[in-house]
mmCIF file as Biopython writes it, N, C-alpha, C and O atoms, coordinates in Angstrom:
data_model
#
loop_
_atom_site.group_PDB
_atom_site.id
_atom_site.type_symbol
_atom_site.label_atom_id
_atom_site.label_alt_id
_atom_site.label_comp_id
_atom_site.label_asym_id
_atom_site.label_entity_id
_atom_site.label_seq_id
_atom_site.pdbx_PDB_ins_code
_atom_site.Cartn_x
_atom_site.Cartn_y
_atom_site.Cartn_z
_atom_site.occupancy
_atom_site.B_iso_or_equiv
_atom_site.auth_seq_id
_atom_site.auth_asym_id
_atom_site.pdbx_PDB_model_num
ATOM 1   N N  . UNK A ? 1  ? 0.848  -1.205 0.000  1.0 0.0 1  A 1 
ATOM 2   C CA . UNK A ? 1  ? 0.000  0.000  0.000  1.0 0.0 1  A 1 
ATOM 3   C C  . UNK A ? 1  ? 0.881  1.252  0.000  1.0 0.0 1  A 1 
ATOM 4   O O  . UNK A ? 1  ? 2.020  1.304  0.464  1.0 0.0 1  A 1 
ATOM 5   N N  . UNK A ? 2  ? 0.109  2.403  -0.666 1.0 0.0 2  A 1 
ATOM 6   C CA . UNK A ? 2  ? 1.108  3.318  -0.849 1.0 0.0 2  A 1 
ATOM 7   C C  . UNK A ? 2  ? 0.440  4.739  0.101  1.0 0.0 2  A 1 
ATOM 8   O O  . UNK A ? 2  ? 0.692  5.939  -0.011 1.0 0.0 2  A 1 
ATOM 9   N N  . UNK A ? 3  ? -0.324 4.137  0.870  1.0 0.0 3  A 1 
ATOM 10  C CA . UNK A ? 3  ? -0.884 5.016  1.273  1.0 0.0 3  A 1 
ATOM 11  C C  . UNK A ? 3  ? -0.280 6.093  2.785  1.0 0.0 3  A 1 
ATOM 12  O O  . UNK A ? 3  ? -0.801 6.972  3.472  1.0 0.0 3  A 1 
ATOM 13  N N  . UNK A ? 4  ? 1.042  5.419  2.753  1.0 0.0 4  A 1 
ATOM 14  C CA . UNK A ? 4  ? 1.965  6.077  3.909  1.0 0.0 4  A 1 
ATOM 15  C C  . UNK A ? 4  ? 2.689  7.030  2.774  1.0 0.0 4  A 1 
ATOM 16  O O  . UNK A ? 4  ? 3.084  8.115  3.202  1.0 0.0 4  A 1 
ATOM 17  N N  . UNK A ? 5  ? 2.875  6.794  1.589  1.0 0.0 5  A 1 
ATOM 18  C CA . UNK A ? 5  ? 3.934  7.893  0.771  1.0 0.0 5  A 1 
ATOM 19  C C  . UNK A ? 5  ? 2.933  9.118  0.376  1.0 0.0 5  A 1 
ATOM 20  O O  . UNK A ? 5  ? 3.297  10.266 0.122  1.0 0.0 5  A 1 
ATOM 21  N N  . UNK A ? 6  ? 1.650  8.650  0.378  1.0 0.0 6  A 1 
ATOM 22  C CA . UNK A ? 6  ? 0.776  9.876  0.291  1.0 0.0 6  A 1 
ATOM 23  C C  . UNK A ? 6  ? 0.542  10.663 0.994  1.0 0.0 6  A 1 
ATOM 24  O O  . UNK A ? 6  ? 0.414  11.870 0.792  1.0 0.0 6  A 1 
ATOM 25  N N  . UNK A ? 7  ? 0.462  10.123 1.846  1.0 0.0 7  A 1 
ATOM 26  C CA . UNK A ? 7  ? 0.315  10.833 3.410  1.0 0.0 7  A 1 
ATOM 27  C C  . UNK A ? 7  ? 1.612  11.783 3.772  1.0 0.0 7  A 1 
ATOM 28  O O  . UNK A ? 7  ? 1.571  12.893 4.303  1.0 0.0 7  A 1 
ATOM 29  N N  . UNK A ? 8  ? 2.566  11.180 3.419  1.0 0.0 8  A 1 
ATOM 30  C CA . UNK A ? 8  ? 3.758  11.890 3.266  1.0 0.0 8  A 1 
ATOM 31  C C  . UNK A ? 8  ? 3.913  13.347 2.684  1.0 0.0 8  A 1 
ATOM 32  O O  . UNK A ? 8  ? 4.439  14.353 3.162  1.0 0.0 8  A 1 
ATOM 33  N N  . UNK A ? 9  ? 3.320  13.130 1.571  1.0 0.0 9  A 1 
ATOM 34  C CA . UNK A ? 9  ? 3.801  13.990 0.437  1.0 0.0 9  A 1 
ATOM 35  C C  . UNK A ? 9  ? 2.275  14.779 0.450  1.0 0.0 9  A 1 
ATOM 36  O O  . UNK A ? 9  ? 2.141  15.503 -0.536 1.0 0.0 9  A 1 
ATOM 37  N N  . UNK A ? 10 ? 1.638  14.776 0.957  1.0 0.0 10 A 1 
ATOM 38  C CA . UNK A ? 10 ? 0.352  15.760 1.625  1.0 0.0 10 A 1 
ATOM 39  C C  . UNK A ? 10 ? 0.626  16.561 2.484  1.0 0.0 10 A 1 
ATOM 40  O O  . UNK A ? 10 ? 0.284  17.739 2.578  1.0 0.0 10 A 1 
ATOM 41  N N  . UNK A ? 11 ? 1.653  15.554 3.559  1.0 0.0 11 A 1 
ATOM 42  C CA . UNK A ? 11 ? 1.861  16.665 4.548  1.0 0.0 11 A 1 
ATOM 43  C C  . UNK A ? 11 ? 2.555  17.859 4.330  1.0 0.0 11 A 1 
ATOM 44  O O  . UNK A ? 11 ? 2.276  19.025 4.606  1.0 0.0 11 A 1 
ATOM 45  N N  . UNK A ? 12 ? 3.849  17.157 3.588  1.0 0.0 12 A 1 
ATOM 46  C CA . UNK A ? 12 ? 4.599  17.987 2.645  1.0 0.0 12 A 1 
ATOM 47  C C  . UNK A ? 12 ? 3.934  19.260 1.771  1.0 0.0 12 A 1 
ATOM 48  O O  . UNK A ? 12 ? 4.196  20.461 1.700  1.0 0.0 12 A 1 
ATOM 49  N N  . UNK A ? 13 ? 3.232  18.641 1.329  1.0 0.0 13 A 1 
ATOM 50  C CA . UNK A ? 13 ? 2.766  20.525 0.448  1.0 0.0 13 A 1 
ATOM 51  C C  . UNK A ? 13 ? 1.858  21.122 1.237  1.0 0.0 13 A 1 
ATOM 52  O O  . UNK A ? 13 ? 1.654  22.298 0.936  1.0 0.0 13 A 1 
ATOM 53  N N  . UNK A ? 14 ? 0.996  20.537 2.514  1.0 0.0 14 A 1 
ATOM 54  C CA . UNK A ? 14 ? 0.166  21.273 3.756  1.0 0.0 14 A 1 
ATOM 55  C C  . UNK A ? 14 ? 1.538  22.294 3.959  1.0 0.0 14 A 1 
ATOM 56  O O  . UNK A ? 14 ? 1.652  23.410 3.451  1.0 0.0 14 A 1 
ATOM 57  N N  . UNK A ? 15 ? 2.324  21.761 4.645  1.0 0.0 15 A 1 
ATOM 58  C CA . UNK A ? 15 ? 3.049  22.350 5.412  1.0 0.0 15 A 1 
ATOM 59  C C  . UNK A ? 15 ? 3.865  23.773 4.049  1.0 0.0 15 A 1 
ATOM 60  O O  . UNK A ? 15 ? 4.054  24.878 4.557  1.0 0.0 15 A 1 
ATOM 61  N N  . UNK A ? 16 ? 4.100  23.685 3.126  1.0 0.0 16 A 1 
ATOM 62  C CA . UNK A ? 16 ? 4.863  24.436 1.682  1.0 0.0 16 A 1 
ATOM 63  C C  . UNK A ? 16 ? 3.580  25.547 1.402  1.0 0.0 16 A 1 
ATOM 64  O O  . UNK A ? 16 ? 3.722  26.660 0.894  1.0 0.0 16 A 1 
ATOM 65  N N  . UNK A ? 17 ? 2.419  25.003 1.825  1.0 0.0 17 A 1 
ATOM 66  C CA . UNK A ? 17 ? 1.372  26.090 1.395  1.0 0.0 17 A 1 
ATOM 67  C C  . UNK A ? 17 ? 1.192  26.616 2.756  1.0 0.0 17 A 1 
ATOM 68  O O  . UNK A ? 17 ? 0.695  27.732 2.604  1.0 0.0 17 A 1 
ATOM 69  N N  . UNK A ? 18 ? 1.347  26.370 4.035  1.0 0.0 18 A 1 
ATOM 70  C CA . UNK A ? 18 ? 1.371  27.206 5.177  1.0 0.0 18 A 1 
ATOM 71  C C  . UNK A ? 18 ? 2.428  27.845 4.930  1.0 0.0 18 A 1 
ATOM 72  O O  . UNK A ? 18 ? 2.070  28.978 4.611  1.0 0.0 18 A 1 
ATOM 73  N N  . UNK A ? 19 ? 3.697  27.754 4.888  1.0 0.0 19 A 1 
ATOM 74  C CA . UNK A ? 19 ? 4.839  28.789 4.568  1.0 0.0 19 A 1 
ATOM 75  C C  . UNK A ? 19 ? 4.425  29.701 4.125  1.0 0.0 19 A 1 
ATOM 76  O O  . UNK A ? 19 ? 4.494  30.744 4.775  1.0 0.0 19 A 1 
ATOM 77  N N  . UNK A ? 20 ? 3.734  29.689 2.649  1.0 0.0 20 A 1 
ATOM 78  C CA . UNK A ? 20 ? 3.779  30.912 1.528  1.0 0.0 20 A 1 
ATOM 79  C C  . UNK A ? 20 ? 2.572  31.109 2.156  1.0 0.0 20 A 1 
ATOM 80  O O  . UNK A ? 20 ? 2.482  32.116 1.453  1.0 0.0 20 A 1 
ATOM 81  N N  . UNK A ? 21 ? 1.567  31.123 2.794  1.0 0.0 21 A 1 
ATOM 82  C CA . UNK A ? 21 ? 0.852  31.968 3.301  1.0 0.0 21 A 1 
ATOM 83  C C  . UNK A ? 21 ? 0.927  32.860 4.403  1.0 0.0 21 A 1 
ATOM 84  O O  . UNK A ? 21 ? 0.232  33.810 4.765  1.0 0.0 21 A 1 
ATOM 85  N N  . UNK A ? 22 ? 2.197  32.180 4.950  1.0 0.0 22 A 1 
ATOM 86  C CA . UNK A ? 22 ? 2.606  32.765 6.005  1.0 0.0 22 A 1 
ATOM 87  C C  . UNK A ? 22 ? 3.900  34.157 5.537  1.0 0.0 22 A 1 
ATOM 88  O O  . UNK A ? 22 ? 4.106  35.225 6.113  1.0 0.0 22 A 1 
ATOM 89  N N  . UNK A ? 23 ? 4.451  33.673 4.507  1.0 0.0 23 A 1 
ATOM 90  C CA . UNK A ? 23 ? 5.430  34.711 3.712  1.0 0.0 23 A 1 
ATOM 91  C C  . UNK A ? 23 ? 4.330  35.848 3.206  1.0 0.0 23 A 1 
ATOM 92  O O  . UNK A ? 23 ? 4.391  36.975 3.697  1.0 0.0 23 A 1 
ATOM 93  N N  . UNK A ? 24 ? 3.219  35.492 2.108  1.0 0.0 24 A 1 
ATOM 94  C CA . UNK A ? 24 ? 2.706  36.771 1.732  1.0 0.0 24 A 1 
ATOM 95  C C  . UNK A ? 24 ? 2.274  37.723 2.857  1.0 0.0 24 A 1 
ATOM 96  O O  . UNK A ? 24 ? 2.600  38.887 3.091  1.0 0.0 24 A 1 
ATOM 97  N N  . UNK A ? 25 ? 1.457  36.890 3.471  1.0 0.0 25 A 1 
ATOM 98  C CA . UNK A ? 25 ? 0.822  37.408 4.958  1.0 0.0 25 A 1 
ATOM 99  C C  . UNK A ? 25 ? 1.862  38.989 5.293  1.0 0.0 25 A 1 
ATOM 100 O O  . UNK A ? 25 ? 1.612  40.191 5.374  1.0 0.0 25 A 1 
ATOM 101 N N  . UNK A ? 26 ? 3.281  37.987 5.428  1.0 0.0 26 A 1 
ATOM 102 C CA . UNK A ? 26 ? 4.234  39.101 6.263  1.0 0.0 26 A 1 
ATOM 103 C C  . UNK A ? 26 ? 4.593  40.126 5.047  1.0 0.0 26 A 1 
ATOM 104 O O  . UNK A ? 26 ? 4.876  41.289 5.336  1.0 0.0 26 A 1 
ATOM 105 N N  . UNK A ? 27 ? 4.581  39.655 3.548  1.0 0.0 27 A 1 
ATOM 106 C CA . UNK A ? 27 ? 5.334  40.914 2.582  1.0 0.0 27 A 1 
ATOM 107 C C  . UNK A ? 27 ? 4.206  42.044 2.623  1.0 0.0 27 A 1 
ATOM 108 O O  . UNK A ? 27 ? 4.277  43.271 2.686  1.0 0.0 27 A 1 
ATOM 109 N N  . UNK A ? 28 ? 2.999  41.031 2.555  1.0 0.0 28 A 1 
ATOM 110 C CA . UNK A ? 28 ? 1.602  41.834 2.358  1.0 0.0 28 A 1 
ATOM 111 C C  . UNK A ? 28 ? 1.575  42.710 3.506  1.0 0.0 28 A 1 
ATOM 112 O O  . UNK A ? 28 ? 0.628  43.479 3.674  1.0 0.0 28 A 1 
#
């Protein structure tokens, strides 16, 4: 099952799209 590498790589861009919301947030 591949359902641990998904989970993975979800968390991964959760966490890449909290960044850049957290970057515009601060340029903005």
């Amino acid at each position: 099952m591949h359902v641990g590498r998904y989970r993975v790589l979800y968390e991964i861009k959760d966490a890449h799209v909290t960044i850049i919301v957290i970057h515009v947030g601060r340029v903005g």
